[in-house]
N, C-alpha and C positions, 0 to 999 in steps of 0.2 A: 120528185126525188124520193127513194127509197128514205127510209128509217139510219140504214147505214150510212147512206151517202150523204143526211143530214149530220147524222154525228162528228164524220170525218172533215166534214165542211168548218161545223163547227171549233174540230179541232186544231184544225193549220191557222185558225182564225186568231184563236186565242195563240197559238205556238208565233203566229207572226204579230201581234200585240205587244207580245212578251219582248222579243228580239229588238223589234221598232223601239221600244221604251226602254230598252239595255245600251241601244246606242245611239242613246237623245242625249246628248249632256243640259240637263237644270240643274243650274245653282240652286244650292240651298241659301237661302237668305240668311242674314248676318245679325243678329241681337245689338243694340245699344251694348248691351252688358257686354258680349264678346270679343267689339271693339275695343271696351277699355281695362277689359281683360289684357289684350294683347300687344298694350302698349308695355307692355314686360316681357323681358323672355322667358322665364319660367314662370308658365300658366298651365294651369288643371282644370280638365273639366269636372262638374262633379255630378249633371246630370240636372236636369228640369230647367236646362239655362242660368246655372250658377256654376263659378267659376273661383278658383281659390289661385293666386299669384301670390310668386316669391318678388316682394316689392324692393328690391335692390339693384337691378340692373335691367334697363330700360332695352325694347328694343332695336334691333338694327339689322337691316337685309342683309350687310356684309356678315354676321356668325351664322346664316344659313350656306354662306362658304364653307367653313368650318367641319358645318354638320354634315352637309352633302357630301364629301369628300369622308368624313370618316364614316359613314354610311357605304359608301362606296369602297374605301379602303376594306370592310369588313368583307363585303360579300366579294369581293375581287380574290378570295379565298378560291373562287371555285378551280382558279386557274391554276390552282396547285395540289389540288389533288389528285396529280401524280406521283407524286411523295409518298401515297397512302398503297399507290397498286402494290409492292410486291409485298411490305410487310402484311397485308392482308392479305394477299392469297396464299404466303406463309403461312401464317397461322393460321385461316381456315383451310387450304387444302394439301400445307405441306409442300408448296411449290412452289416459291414466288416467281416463276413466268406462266402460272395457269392462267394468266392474261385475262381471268373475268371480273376482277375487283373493276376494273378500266369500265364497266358499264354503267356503273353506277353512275361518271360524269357523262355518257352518251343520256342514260334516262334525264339526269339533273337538266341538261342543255334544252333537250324538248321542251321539259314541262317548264323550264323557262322561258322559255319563246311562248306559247302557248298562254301562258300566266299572262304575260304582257300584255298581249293582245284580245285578252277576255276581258283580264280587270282595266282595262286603259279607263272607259266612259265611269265606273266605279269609283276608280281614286278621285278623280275630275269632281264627280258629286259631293263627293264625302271630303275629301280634303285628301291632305298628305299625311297629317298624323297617324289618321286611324289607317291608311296602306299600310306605313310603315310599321306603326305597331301591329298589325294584323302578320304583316310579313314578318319582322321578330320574331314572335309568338310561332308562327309557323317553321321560322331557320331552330331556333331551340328546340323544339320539342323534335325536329330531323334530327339535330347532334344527339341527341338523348336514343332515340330511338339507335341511331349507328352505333353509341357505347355501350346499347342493354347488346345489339347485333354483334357485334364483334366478340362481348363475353360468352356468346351463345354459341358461337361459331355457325349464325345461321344468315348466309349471303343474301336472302331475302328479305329479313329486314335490312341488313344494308343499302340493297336497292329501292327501298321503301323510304325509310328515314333518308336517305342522303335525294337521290333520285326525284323523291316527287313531293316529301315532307319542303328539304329544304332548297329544290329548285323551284318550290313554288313562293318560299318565302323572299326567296334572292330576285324571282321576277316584278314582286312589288314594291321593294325596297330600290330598285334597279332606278325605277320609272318616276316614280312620286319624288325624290327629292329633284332630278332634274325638270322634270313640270313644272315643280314650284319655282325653281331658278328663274325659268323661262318669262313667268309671269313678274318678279321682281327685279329683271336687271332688263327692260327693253332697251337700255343704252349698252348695253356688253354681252347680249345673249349670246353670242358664242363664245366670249371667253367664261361665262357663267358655265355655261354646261362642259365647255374642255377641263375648265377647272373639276368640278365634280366626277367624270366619268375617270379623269385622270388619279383620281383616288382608288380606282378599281383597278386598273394599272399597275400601281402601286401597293395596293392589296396581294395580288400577285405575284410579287418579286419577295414582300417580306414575308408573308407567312409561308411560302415555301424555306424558307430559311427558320422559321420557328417551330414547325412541325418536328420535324427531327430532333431537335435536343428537347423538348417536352416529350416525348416519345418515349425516348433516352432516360428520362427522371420521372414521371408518372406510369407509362405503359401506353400500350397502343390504344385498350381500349378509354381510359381514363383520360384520355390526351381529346377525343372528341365533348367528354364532359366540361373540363377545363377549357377549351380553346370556344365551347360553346354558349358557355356561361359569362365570359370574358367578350366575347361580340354582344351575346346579346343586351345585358347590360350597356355598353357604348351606345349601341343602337337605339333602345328605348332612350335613355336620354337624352339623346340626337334626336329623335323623334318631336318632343315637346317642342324645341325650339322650333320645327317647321310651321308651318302656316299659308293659308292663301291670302293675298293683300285683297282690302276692300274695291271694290268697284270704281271708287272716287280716287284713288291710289294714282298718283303720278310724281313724275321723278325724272329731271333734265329739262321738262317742259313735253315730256311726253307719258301718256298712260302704260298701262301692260300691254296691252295689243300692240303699241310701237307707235301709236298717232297721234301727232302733234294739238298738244291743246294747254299753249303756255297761256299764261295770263295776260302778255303783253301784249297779243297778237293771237289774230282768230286764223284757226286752225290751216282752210287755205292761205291765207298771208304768209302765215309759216311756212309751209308746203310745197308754194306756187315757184318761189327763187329756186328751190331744191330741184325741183321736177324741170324747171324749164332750162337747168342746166346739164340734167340726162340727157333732153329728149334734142337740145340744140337750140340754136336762135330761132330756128323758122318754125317752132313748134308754137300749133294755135291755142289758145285761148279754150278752145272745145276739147282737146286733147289732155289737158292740163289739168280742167275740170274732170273730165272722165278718169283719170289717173287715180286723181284724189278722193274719187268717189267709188273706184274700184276698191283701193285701199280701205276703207270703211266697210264695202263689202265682205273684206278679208274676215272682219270680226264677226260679220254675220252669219260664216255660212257654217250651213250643217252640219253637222258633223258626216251623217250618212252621203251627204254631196262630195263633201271631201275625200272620200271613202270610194268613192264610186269613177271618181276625176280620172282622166287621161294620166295627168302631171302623177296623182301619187301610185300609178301602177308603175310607170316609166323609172319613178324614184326607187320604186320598191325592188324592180329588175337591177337598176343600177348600184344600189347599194349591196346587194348582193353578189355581184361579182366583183365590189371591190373586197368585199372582206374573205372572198372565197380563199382566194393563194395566199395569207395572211392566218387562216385559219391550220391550211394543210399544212403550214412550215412549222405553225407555233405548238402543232402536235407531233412533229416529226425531225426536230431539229439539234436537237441531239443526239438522234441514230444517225444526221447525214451527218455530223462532224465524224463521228466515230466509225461511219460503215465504208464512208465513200471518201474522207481524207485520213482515215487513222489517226484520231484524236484521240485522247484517254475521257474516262469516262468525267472526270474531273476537270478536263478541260471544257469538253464540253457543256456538263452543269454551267463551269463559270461563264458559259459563251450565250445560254439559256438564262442566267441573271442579267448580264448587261443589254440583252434583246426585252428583256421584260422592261428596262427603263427606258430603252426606246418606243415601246408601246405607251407608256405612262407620259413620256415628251409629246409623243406625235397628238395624243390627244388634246394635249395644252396649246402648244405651239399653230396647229393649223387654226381652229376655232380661234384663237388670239387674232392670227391674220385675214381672218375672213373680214372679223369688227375690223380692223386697221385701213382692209380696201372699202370698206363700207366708206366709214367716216372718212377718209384721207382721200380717198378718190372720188369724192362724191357718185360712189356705184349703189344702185339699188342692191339691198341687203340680200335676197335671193342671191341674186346675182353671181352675190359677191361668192356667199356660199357653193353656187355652180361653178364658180371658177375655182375654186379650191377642191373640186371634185375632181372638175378635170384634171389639175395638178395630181393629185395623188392617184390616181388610175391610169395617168398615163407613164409616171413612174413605175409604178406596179407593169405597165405592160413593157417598157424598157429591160427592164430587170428579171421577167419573165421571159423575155426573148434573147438575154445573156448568160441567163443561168445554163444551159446545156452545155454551153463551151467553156465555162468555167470551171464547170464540172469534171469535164472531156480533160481539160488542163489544166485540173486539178489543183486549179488557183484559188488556196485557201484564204489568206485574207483579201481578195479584192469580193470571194462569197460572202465571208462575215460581215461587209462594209455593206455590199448590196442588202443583204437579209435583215440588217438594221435599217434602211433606207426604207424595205418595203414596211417594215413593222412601224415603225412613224406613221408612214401611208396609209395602212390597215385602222393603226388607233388613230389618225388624225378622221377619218370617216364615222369614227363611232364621237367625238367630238365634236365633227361638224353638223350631224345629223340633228338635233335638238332643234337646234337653231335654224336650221334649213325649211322644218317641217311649220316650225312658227310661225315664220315671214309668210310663208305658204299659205297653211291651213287657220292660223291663228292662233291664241294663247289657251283659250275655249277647246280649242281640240287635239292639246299639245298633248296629253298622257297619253288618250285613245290611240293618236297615229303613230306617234313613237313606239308603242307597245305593238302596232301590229308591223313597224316595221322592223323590229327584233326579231320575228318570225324566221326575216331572209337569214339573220346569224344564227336561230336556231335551226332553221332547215340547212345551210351550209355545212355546219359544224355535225351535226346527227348521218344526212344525205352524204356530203361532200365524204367526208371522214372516213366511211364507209367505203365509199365507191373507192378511193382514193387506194384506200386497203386493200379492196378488193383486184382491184388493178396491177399493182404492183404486184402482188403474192400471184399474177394469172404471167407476167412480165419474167420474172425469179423461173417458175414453175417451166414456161419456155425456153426455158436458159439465156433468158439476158443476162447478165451483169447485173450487180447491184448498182452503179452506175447510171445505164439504159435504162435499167428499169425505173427511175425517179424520172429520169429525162422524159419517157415515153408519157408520164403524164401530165410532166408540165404542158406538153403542147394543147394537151383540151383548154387546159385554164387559159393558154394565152388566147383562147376564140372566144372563151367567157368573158375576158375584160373588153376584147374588141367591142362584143353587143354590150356590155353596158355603156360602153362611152356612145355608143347610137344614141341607145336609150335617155342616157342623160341629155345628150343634144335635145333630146324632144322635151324634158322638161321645159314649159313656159312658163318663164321668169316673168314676162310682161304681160302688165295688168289690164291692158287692152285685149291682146290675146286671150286671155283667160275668159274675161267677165262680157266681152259682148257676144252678144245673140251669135251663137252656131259654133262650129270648130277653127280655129286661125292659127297660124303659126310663124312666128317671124325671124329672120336671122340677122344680126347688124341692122334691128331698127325696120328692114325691108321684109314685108308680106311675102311668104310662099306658099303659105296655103290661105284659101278665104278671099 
């Protein structure tokens, strides 16, 4: 081998080293001191493994509800930065439909999804505080950056600051508080993470409504000072409270990973009634054991395994086309009140606030019932989660196949009923997803996979958006109808949910499927493939 060909040899060595070791998740091991540091909720680190606590209020997993949620509540900001587009193309170009301030939330969206799915094995290492604060530090110093922008009148730090300062901050902040969930509620994981994402939700509904009258009293550009000094702040002190539970952590009679290890009863004893009423009376003894023993698997696997799996490419296609028609509405759905049934612009706002608190429900409400069929049906937790998939995807595909003639007959509120329907649907998938990916991949790999399955929302929302645009203005430009022209692209989307509900079929729930030797796949319990 050449001199060259050793270098380059050399160099993919160390470039795949690097990577391999980016997405390993180790723990950092835990100090004595740390532990009883954190038996309080407010704890500081101060650095060389010393630790300073406000010794008054002891902790508890439920104020990491709390936190997560107003954590969430903050950055769910991003969903309203369309309150921002015309006064700022106003002021910097004199026009408020020069339609380019609007890029700013296309850049933010990327380098959110992107974020996610870089830092996932990062926050995992390190904890959730330091995401958190890291991601703070990052959303402020964007707001700061958007009010020096806006006084300058120069759109590129706008795009900077908002875009990639604080969509990068919004993507760790996003991730790390529901990780943490994940690992402290094994008994509620889905209502844990609907509870917190549903704070984003709701982020979205109200600071669209406090943008403008700060606007109104400080100035536009002073209004990102304020509103961003004001988040950050909640945030950072939201922050302290997080924490990862120790290894020895259990709670119901089961650990963080979900498996049963009460005191009264060794772990199959527990397990063994549970499973052998899944699987049926006739289920043997070697099946039972293999279950229980997959399930331990669960905790063990790689994260690069989990990464690589059948199930989360399948998941990753399928969550994508659920949030696809959910995305296009929630950026277009005030032009269809006002274009296509002549609403006023007011009515339609108020039609845009009550669809945001259906987005804020769906994510509560599904995740609530996923746990419900879990525990109440005795259904395996996956499962349970795949059947709330298909619920709201196959609404989504109903309502996507009614929409054109509702349209056509210009049935205004049986639209508004549906488009709240599907917005439930939309946020109950970003709800149920935490939790899905858990049962799945484990508590170990919950940051990494969630973060890179944000990717599908940020390539929907950036790709989708776009095309979406692009399609309609090629529809117009033909002389369709405003009308047709919305119609003409709902029918892609409806071929888009078709494949994901495939896709989702192929997710294997069962841990026989999954973990024995080669590829299997079963339906109702019966082998079809394998």
């Amino acid at each position: 081998m050449s001199e060259k060909e050793i270098t380059e040899k050399a160099c993919f060595e160390v470039i795949q080293s690097k990577l391999t070791s980016h997405w390993t998740v180790t723990l950092k091991p835990c100090s004595p001191e740390q532990y009883d540091a954190e038996e309080w909720l407010f704890t500081f680190y101060l650095g060389n493994d010393r630790y300073c606590s406000v010794r008054c209020l002891r902790f508890s997993r439920w104020y990491l509800f709390l936190a997560s949620f107003l954590i969430q509540f903050c950055i769910g900001s991003l969903y309203s930065w369309s309150v921002f587009n015309e006064p700022i193309d106003e002021h910097v170009y004199n026009n408020p439909k020069a339609g380019l301030t609007v890029n700013a939330f296309y850049i933010a969206v990327g380098i959110f999804g992107s974020t996610t799915a870089i830092m996932g094995p990062w926050i995992e290492r390190n904890g959730p505080r330091y995401g958190v604060v890291l991601g703070t530090s990052s959303f402020l110093l964007g707001h700061l950056i958007v009010a020096l922008g806006v006084a300058q009148k120069a759109i590129a730090a706008i795009y900077i600051g908002y875009g990639v300062f604080c969509g990068f901050g919004m993507g760790l902040c996003y991730i790390a508080p529901v990780s943490t969930l994940q690992k402290w509620f094994p008994d509620y994981r889905g209502t844990a993470a609907g509870f917190a994402v549903a704070g984003y939700g709701a982020g979205a509904v109200v600071w669209a409504k406090v943008y403008r009258p700060c606007i109104e009293k400080v100035g536009l550009s002073s209004t990102f000072f304020v509103v961003g000094c004001v988040m950050a702040t909640t945030m950072y002190i939201c922050a302290i409270v997080l924490r990862t539970p120790h290894p020895e952590f259990t709670v119901g009679g089961l650990n963080m990973h979900g498996e049963f290890v009460d005191e009264s009863a060794s772990y199959t004893d527990a397990a063994v009634p549970q499973y052998k009423h899944r699987l049926g009376s006739a289920a043997s003894e070697n099946e039972v054991d293999f279950i229980i023993s997959a399930n331990s698997q669960i905790r063990k696997l790689a994260l690069i395994d989990a990464i690589k799996s059948p199930d989360f490419l399948c998941m990753y296609a399928m969550f994508f086309a659920n949030q696809i028609y959910g995305l296009v509405v929630l950026s277009k759905l005030s032009n269809m009140c006002t274009d296509i049934f002549g609403k006023t612009g007011d009515e339609a706002a108020n039609i845009v606030s009550i669809n945001g608190l259906f987005n804020c429900f769906g994510r509560l409400f599904f995740s609530l019932v996923s746990d419900l069929m879990a525990r109440n049906l005795n259904m395996e937790h996956a499962f349970a989660r795949k059947c709330v998939f298909y619920t709201t995807m196959t609404l989504q595909l109903i309502i996507v196949g009614t929409t054109p003639w509702l349209i056509r007959k210009t049935q205004y509120t049986a639209f508004v009923a549906e488009i709240f329907i599907l917005t439930a649907s939309y946020g109950g998938g970003f709800g149920t997803i935490p939790a899905f990916l858990t049962d799945m991949f484990g508590a170990y790999n919950i940051g990494a996979m969630h973060g890179l399955i944000l990717t599908a929302w940020s390539i929907g929302g950036v790709v989708g958006g776009i095309t979406f645009n692009e399609a309609y203005s090629k529809n117009i430009e033909a002389g369709s109808t405003i009308p047709e022209a919305y119609i003409a692209t709902v029918h892609d989307i409806f071929i888009i949910i078709i494949a994901g509900l495939v896709t989702l079929m192929m997710v294997r729930t069962n841990s026989m499927d999954r973990f024995e030797p080669g590829y299997h796949f079963s339906i109702c319990g019966r082998r079809i493939i394998g």
